[in-house]
N, C-alpha and C positions, 0 to 999 in steps of 0.2 A: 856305675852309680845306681843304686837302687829309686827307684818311684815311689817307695814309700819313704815320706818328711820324717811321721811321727806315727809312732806305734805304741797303743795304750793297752794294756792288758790285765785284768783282774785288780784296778786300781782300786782302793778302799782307803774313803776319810770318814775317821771317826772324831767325834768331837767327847772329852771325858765330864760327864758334868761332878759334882759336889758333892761329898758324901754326906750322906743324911745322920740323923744321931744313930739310928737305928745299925746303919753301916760302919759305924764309927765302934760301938758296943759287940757288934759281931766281927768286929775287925775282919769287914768285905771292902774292898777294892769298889773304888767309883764307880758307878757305870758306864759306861759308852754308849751313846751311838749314833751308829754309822749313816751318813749323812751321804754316801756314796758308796754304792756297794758290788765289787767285781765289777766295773764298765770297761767293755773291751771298743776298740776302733781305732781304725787307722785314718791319716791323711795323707793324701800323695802331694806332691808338688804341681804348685801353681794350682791350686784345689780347694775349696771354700765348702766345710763340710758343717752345718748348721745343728747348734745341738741346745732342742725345742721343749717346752713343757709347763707347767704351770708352777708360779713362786712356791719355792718349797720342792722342788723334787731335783733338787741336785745339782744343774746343771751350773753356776758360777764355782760351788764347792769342786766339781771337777774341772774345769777350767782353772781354778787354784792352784790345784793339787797337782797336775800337771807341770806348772811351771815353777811346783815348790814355795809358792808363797803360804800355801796351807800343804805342814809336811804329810803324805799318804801315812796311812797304816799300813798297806798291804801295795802287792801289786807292783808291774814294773813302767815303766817309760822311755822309749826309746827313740831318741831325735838323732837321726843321718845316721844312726850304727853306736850314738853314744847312749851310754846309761844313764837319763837323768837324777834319777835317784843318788847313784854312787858318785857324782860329781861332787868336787869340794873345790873350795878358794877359788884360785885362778882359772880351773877348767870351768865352773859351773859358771863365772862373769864372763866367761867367753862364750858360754852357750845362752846367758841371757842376752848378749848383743844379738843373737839369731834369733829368742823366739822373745817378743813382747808382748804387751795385752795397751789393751785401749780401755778406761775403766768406764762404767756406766754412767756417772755424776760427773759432768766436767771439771765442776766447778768445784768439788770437795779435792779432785784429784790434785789441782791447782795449789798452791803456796798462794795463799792470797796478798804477801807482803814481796811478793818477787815479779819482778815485771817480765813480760814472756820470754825478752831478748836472755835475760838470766835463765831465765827457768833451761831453755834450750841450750844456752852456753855450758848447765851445770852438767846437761848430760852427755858432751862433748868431754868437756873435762874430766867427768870421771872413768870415763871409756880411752882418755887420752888419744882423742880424735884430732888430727888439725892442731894450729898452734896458736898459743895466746893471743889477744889484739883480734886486727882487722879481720885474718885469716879463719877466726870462729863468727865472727860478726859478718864476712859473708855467706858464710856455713848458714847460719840462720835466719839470713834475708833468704837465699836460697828453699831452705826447707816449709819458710811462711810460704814463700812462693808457689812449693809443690800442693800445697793443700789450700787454695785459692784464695791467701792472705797477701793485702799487701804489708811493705816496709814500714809503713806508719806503725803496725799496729804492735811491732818488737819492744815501744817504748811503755805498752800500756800494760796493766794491772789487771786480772781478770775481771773483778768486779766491774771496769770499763768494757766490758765485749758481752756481746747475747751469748745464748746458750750454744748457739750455732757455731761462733767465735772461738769458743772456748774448748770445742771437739773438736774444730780444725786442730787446733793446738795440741790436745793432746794427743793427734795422729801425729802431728809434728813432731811430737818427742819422741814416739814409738819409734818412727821411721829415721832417727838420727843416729841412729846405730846401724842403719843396711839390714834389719833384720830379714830372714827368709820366712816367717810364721807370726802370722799376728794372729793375739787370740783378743776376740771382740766382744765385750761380756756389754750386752746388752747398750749397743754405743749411739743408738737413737730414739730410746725409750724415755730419756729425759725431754726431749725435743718436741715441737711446735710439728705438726704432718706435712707442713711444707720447707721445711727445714729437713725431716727425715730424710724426703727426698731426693736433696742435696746431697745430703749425707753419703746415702747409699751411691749414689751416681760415682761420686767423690773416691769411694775406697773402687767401686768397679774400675776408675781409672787410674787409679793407683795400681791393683793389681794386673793390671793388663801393661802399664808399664814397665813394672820391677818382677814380674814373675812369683808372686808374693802366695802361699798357702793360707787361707784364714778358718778358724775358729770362730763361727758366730753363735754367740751365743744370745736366744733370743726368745720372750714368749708369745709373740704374737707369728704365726705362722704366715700372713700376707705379708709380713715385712721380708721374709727370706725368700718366698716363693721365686720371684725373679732373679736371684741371686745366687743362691748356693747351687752346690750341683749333687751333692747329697746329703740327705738329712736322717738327723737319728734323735728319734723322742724318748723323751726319758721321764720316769716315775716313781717317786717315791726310793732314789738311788740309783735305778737302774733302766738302761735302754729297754724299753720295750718292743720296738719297730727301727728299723734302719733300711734305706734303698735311695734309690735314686730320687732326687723329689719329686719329679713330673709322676712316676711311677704310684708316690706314695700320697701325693694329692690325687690322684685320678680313683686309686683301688688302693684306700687303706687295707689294714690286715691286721689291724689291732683296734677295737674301741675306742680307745683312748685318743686314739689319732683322729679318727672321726669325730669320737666329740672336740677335739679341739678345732677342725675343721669347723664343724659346726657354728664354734663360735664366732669365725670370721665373719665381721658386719657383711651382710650381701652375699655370703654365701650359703646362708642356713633359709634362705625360701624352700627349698623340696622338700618332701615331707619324709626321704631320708634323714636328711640333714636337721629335722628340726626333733627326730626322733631319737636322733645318735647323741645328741647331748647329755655331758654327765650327770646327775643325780648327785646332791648334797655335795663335802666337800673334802681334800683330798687330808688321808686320816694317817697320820705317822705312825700312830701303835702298829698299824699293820704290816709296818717294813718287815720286821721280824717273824712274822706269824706265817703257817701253814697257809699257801694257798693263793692265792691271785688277789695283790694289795690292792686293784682296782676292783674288783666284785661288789663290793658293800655300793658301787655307783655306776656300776655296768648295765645297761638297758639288757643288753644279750647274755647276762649270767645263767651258766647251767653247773648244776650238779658235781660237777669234773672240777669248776672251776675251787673248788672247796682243796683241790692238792694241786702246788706249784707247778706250772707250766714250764718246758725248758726251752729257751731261745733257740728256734729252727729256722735254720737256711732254708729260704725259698728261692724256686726260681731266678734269673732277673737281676740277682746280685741282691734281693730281697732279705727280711730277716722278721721272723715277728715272734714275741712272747707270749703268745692265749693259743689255749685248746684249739681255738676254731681256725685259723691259722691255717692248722693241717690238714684242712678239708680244705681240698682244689676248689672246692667249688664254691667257696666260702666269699661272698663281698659286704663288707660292715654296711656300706652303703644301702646295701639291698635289705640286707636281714635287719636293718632300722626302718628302713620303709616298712616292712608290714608290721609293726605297735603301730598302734593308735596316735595321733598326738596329744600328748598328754596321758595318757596311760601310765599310771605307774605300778602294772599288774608287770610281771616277768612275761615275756612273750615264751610261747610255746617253741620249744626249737627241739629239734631231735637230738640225740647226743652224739657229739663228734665222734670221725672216724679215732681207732687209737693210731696213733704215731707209729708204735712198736710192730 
């Protein structure tokens, strides 16, 4: 049995928008685009690999795409040795009993006219779990039970339950199928800061008891930091940075990662930290365009950064997208400390080693 769960490679979702008159007269084809572009990553089992960034740069569209609710353009997906892609009918509702998502909004996720005990029974029965009567009705005393719910609360209605309530629940349904991969799109950002941390505690002991692989998908970077065990940022489509997290909080290797660090309340006092922050805000037109889509907001922009950088292996199990990357001796950390704060002259930097 292999250690790799899930294996993403070269995935691409585009989305087609509307053709204009102008397209319509020239009889050209919609446009696309692509909202996700070539993201490669693996997950091993029993493995929580966190995939971080700011609204808008992809990460729930590939979380999607992945489990085919938003179907890819391009690219393949590969769960336990099968092709998600090429699944149809009955193979592909046997691979969604193994991989679930947990959705962001509890409460939209929710049938607001179905009380939980139902809601849970329906996914019982469409999975042809257990058997009619009592024998699903302990099914889901059970499952409240696993995600720190009591009996009472099978009879209520979500509008009856807090936010908190109602994300137990929808862990509850996830996990009524024995899934082996839960993908977590943002599943504490609706939530109250003392509630997240329930939350969070909540799936840690979930996966520590079923052996569970997760997908968190998240943009606040402190929320995952004790949690995942590797993280990969992504921008505007595409990973930028991926490693271990301890690795990748300590000595980022991309900009971008730093500035998001930076934005962690209580971690941007150093004058690293207060320098690495983005500049204006994150720009779609330049998915497509020559050159490094983060430049136009990079404190460390040089020259180079004007033609595409290409994703290099570092070290460490490491991985970063920017020029400066490839200089050993390169730490965002450092090379933000010396700008000014507040500065917003380009700092002087010498030009990177080449790769080649």
């Amino acid at each position: 049995m292999s250690d790799i769960l899930l294996e993403v490679r070269g995935l691409r979702v585009e989305f087609v928008g509307r053709r204009s008159y102008s397209d319509i007269a020239a009889r050209r084809a919609a446009k696309a685009f692509a909202a996700v572009r070539g993201v490669d990553f693996e997950i091993r089992r029993g493995e929580t690999l966190a995939l971080v960034g700011e609204s808008g740069s992809g990460k729930t569209t590939t979380a999607r795409g992945l489990l085919r609710l938003t179907e890819p353009a391009a690219g393949s997906v590969t769960f336990d040795g099968i092709d998600v892609r090429k699944a149809d009918g009955s193979e592909l509702r046997r691979l969604r009993e193994r991989m679930q998502i947990v959705f962001q909004d509890p409460y939209s996720s929710l049938n607001p006219r179905i009380a939980v005990a139902a809601a849970l029974a329906e996914v019982l029965h469409v999975h042809r779990i257990g058997t009619k009567g009592r024998d699903r009705r302990e099914r889901v005393i059970a499952l409240l039970a696993d995600v720190g719910l009591g009996p009472e609360i099978a009879d209520r209605y979500p509008h009856e339950l807090s936010g908190g309530q109602r994300q137990r629940v929808g862990i509850a349904r996830a996990l009524a199928v024995d899934p082996e991969l839960l993908v977590l799109d943002e599943p504490v950002s609706a939530l109250d800061v003392s509630v997240q941390a329930q939350i969070i505690n909540l799936l840690e002991d979930i996966q520590q008891q079923r052996g569970l692989a997760y997908l968190f998908v998240a943009h606040d970077l402190a929320v995952v930091h004790h949690t995942a065990d590797r993280i990969a940022v992504m921008y505007l489509g595409e990973i930028v940075e991926e490693g271990p997290v301890d690795a990748v909080f300590d000595h980022p290797r991309h900009p971008y990662t730093e500035a998001l660090l930076a934005a962690i309340p209580g971690e941007g006092g150093g004058v690293g930290r207060r320098a690495g922050r983005a500049r204006g805000e994150l720009r779609a037109d330049l998915a497509d365009m020559p050159g490094c889509p983060f430049r136009t907001r990079c404190p460390l922009r040089h020259d180079r950064c004007e033609t595409t950088p290409p994703f290099v292996q570092l070290d460490g199990g490491r991985a970063s997208r920017c020029w400066l990357a490839t200089d050993p001796t390169f730490d965002a950390a450092e090379a933000a400390a010396a700008i000014e704060p507040g500065d917003a002259s380009l700092p002087d930097l010498p030009a990177p080693a080449d790769p080649s």
